[in-house]
Each structure stands twice: as structure tokens, then as C-alpha cells.
PDB file of N, CA, C and O in Angstrom:
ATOM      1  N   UNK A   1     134.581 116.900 195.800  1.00  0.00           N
ATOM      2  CA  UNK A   1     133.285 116.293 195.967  1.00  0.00           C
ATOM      3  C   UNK A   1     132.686 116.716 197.297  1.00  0.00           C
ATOM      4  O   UNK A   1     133.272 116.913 198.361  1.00  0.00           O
ATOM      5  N   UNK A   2     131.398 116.811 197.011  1.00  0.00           N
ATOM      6  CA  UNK A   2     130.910 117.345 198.568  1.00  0.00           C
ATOM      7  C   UNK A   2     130.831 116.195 199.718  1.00  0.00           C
ATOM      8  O   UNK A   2     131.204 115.143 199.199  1.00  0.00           O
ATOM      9  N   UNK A   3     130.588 116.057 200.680  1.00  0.00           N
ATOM     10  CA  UNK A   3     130.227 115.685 202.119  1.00  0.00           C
ATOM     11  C   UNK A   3     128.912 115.959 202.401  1.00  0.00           C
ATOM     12  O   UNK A   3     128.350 117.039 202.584  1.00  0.00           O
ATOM     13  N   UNK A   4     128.359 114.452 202.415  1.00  0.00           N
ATOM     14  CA  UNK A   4     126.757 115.088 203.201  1.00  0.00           C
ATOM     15  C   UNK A   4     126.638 114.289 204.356  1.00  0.00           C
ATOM     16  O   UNK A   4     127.362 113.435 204.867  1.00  0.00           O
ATOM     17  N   UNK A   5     125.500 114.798 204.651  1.00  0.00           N
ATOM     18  CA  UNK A   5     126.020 113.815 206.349  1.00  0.00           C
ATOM     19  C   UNK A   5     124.242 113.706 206.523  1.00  0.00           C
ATOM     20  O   UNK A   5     123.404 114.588 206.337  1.00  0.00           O
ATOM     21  N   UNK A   6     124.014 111.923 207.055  1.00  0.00           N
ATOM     22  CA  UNK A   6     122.717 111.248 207.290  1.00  0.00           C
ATOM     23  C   UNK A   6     122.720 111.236 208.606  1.00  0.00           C
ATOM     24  O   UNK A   6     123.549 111.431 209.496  1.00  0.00           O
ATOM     25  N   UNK A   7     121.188 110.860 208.498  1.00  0.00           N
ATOM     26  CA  UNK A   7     120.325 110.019 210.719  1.00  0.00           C
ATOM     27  C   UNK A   7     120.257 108.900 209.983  1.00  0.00           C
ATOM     28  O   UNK A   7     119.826 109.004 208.835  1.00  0.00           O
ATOM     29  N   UNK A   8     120.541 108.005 210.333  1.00  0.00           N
ATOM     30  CA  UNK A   8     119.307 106.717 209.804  1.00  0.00           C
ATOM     31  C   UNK A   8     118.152 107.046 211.141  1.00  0.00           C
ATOM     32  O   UNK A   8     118.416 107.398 212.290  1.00  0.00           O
ATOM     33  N   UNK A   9     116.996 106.821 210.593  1.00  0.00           N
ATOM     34  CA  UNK A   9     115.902 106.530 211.490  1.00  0.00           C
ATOM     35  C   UNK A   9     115.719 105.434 212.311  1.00  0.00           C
ATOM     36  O   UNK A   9     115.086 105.427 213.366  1.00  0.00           O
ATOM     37  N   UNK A  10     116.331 104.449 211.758  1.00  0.00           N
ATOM     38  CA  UNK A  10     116.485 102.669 212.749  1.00  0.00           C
ATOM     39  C   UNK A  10     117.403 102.922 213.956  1.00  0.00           C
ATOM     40  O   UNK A  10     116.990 102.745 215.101  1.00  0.00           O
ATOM     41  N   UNK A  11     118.677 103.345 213.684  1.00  0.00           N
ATOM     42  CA  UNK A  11     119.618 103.031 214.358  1.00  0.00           C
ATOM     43  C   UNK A  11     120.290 104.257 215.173  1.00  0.00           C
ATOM     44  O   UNK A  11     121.171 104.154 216.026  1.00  0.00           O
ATOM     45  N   UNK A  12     119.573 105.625 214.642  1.00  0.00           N
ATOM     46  CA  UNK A  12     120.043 106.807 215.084  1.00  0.00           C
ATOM     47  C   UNK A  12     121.236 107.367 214.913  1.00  0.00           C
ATOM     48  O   UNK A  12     121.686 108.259 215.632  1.00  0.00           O
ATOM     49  N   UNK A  13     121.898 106.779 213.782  1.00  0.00           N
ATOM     50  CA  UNK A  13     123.794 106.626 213.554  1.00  0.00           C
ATOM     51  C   UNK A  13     123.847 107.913 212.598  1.00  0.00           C
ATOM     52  O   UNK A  13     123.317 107.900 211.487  1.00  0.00           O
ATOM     53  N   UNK A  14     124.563 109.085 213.139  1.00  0.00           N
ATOM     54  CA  UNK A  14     125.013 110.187 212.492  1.00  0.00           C
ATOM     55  C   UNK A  14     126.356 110.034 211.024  1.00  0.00           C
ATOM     56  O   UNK A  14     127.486 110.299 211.435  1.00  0.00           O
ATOM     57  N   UNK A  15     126.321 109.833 210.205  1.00  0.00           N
ATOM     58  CA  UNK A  15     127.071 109.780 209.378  1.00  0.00           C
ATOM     59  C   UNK A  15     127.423 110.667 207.943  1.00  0.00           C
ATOM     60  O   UNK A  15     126.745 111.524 207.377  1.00  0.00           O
ATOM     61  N   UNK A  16     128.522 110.204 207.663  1.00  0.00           N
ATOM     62  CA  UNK A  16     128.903 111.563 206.257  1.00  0.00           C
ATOM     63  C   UNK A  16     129.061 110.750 205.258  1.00  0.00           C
ATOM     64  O   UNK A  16     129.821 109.781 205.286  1.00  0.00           O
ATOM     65  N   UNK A  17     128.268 111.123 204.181  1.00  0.00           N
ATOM     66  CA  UNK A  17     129.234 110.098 202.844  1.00  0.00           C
ATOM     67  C   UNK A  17     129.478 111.360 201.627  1.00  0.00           C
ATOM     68  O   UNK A  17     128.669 112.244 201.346  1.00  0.00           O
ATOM     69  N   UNK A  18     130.828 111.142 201.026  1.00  0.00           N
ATOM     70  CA  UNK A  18     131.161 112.000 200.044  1.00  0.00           C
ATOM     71  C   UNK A  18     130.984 111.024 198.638  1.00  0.00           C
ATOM     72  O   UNK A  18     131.301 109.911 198.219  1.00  0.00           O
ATOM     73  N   UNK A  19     130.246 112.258 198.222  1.00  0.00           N
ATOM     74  CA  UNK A  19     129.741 111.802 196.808  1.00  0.00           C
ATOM     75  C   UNK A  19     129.178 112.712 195.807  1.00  0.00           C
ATOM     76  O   UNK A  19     129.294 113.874 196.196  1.00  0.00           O
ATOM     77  N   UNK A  20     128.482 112.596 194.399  1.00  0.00           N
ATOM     78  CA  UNK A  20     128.776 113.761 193.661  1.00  0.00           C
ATOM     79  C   UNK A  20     127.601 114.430 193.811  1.00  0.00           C
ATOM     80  O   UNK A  20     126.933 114.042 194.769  1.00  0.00           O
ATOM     81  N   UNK A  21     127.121 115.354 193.135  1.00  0.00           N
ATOM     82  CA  UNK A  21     125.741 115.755 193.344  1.00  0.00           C
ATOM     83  C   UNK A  21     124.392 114.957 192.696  1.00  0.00           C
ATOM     84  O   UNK A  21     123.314 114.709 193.235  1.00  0.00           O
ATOM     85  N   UNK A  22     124.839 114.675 191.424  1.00  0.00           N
ATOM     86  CA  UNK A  22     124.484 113.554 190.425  1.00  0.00           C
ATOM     87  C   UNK A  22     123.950 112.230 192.114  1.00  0.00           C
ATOM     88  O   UNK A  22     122.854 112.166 192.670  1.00  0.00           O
ATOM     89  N   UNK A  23     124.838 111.672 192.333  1.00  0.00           N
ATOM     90  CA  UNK A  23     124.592 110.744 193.169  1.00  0.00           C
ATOM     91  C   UNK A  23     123.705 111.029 194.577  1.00  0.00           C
ATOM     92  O   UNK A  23     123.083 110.124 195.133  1.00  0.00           O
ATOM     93  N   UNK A  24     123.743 112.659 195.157  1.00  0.00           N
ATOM     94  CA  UNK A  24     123.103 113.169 196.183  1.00  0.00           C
ATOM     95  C   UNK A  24     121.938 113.100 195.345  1.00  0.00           C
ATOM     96  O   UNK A  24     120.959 112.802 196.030  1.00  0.00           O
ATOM     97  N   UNK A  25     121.631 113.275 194.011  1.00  0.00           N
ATOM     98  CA  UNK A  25     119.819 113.524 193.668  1.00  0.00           C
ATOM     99  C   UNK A  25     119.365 112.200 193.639  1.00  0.00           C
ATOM    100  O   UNK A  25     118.203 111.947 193.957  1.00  0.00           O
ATOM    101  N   UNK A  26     120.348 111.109 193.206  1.00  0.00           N
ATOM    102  CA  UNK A  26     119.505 109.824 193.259  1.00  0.00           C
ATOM    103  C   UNK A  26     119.031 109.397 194.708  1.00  0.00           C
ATOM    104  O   UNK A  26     117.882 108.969 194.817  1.00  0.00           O
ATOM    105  N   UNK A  27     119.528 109.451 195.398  1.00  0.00           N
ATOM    106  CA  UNK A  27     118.869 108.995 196.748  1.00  0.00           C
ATOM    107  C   UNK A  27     119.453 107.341 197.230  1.00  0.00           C
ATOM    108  O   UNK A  27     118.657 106.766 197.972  1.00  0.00           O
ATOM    109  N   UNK A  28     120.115 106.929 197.051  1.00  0.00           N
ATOM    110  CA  UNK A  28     120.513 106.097 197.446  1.00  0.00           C
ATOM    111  C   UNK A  28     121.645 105.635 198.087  1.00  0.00           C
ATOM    112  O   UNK A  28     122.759 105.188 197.814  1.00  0.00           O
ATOM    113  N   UNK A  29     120.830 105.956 199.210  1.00  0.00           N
ATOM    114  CA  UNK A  29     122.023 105.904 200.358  1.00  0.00           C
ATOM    115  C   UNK A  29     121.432 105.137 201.841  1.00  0.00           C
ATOM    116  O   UNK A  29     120.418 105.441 202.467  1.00  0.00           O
ATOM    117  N   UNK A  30     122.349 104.141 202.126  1.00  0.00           N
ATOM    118  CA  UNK A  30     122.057 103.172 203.325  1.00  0.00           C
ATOM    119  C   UNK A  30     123.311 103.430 204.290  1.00  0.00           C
ATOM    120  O   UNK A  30     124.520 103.619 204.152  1.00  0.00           O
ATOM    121  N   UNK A  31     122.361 103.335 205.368  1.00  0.00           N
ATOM    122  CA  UNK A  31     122.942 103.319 206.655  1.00  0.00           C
ATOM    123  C   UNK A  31     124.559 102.316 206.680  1.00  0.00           C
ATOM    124  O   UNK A  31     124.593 101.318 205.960  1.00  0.00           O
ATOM    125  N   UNK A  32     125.724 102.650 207.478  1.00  0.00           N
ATOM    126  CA  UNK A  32     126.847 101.822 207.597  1.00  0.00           C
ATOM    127  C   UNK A  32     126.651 100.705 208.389  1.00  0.00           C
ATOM    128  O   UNK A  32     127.028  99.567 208.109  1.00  0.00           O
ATOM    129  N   UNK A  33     125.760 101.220 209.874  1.00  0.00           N
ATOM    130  CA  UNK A  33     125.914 100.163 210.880  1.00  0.00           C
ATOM    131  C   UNK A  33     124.857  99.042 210.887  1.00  0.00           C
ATOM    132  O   UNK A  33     124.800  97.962 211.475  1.00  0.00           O
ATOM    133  N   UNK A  34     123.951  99.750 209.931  1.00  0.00           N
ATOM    134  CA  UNK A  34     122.363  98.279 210.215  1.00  0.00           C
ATOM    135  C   UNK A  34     122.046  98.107 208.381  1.00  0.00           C
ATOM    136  O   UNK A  34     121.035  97.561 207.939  1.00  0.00           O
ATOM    137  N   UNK A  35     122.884  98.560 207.724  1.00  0.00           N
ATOM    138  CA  UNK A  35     122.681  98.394 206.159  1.00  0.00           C
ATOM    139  C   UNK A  35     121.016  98.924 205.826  1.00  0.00           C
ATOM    140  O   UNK A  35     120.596  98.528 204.739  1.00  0.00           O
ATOM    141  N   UNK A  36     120.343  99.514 206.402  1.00  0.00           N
ATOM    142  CA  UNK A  36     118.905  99.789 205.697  1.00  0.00           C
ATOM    143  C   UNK A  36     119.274 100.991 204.808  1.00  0.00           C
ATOM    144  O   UNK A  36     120.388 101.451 204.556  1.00  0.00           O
ATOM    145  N   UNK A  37     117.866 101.440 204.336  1.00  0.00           N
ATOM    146  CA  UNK A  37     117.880 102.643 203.765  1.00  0.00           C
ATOM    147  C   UNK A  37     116.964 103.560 204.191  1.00  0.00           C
ATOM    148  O   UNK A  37     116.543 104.308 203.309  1.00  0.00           O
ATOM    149  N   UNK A  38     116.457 103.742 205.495  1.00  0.00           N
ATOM    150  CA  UNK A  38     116.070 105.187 205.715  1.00  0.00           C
ATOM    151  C   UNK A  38     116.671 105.853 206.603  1.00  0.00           C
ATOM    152  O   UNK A  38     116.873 105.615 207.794  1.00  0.00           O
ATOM    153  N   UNK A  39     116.963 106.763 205.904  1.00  0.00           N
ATOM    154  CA  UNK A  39     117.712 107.770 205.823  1.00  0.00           C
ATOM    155  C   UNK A  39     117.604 109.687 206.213  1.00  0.00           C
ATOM    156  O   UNK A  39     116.619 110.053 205.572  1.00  0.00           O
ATOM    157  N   UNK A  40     117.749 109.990 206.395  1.00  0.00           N
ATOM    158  CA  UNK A  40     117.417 111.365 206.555  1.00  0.00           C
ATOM    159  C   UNK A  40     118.388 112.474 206.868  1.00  0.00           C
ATOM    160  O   UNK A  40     119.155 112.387 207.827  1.00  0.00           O
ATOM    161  N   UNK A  41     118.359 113.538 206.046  1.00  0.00           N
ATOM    162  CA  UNK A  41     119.749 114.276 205.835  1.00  0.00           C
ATOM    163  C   UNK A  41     120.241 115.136 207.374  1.00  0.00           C
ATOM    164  O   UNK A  41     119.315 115.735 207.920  1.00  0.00           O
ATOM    165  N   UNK A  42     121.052 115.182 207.782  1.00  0.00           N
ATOM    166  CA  UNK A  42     121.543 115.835 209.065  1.00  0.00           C
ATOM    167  C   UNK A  42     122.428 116.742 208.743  1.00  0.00           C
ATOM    168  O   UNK A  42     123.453 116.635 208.070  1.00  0.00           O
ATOM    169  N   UNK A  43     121.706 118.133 209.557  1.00  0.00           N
ATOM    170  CA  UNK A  43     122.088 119.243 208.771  1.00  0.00           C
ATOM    171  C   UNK A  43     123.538 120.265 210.120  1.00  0.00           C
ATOM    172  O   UNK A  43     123.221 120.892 211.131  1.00  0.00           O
ATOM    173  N   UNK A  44     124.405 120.138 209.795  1.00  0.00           N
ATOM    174  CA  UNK A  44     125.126 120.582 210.938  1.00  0.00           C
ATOM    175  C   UNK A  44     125.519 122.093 210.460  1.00  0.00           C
ATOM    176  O   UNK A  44     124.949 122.758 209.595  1.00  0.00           O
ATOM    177  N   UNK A  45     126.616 122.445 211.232  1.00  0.00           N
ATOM    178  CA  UNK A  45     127.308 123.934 210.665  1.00  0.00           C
ATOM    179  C   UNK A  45     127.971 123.477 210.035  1.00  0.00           C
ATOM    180  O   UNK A  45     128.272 122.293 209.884  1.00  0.00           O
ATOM    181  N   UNK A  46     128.492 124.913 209.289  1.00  0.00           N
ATOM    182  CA  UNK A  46     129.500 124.655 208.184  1.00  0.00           C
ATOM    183  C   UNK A  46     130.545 125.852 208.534  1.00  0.00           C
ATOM    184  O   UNK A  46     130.379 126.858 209.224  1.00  0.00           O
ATOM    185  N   UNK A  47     131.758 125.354 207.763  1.00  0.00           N
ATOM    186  CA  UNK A  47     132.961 125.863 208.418  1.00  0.00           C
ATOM    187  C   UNK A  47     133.975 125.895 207.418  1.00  0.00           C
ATOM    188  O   UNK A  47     134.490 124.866 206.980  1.00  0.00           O
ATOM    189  N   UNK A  48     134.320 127.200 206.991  1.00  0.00           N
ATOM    190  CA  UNK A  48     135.167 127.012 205.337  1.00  0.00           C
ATOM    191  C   UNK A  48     136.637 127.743 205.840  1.00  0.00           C
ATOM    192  O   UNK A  48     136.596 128.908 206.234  1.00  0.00           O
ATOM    193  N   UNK A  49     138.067 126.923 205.801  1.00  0.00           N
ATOM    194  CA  UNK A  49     138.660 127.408 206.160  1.00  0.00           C
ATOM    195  C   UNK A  49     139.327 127.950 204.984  1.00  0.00           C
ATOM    196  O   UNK A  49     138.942 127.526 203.894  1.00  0.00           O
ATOM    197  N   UNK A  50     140.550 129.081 205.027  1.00  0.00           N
ATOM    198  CA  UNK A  50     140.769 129.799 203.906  1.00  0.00           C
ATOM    199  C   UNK A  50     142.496 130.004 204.483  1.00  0.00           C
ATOM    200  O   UNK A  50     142.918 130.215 205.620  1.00  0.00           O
ATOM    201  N   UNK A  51     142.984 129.894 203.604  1.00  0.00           N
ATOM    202  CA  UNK A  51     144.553 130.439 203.986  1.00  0.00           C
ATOM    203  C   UNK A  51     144.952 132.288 203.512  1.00  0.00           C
ATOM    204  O   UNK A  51     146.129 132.627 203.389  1.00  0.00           O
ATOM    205  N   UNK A  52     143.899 133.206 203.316  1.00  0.00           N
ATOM    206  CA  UNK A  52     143.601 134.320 203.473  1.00  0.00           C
ATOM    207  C   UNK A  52     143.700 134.729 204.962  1.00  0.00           C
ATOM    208  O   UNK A  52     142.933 134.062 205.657  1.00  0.00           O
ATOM    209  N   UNK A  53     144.434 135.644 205.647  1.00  0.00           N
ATOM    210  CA  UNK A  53     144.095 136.506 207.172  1.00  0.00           C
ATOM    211  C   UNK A  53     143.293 137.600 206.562  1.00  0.00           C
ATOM    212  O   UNK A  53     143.810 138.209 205.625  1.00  0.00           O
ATOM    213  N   UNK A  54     141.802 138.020 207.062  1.00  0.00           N
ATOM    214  CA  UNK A  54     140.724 138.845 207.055  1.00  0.00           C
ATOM    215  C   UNK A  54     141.863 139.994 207.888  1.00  0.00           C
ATOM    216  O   UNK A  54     141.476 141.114 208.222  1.00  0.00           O
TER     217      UNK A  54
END
């Protein structure tokens, strides 16, 4: 399952919630620390590790 990671706009709280994609299109997703719901996606790097040596 993927990892997406929110701002809330209230509280400024960086967070990840894993969930399916189905559930990423509905949109419903609230903050942990102040329970609201706005929300806004926080976009970081990404980093894929591999047990392959390049």
C-alpha cells in the first residue's frame, strides 16, 4: 500500500497515512493532532531501496 504524506493548514503538522489508492481518490483524510480536515498533500523525495548492487 502506498504512503502519502499531508500539511494540515490549522496546525502545520507534517504527516504520512498509508492507504489504498481507491481511498487516496476519496479525499478523506483528517489531521492526527487537531482532528480537522484540511488538508494538503506534502510532497517530499523519494527513495527506492533495492537489494540489487548497480
Amino acid at each position: 500500500m502506498p504512503v502519502y504524506e499531508y500539511q494540515c493548514e490549522l496546525c502545520s503538522l507534517i504527516f504520512s497515512v498509508k492507504m489504498s489508492m481507491a481511498e487516496h481518490e476519496q479525499g478523506n483524510v483528517t489531521c492526527p493532532a487537531c482532528k480537522k480536515g484540511r488538508v494538503i498533500p506534502h510532497y517530499s523525495a523519494f527513495f527506492a531501496k533495492t537489494s540489487k548492487k548497480s
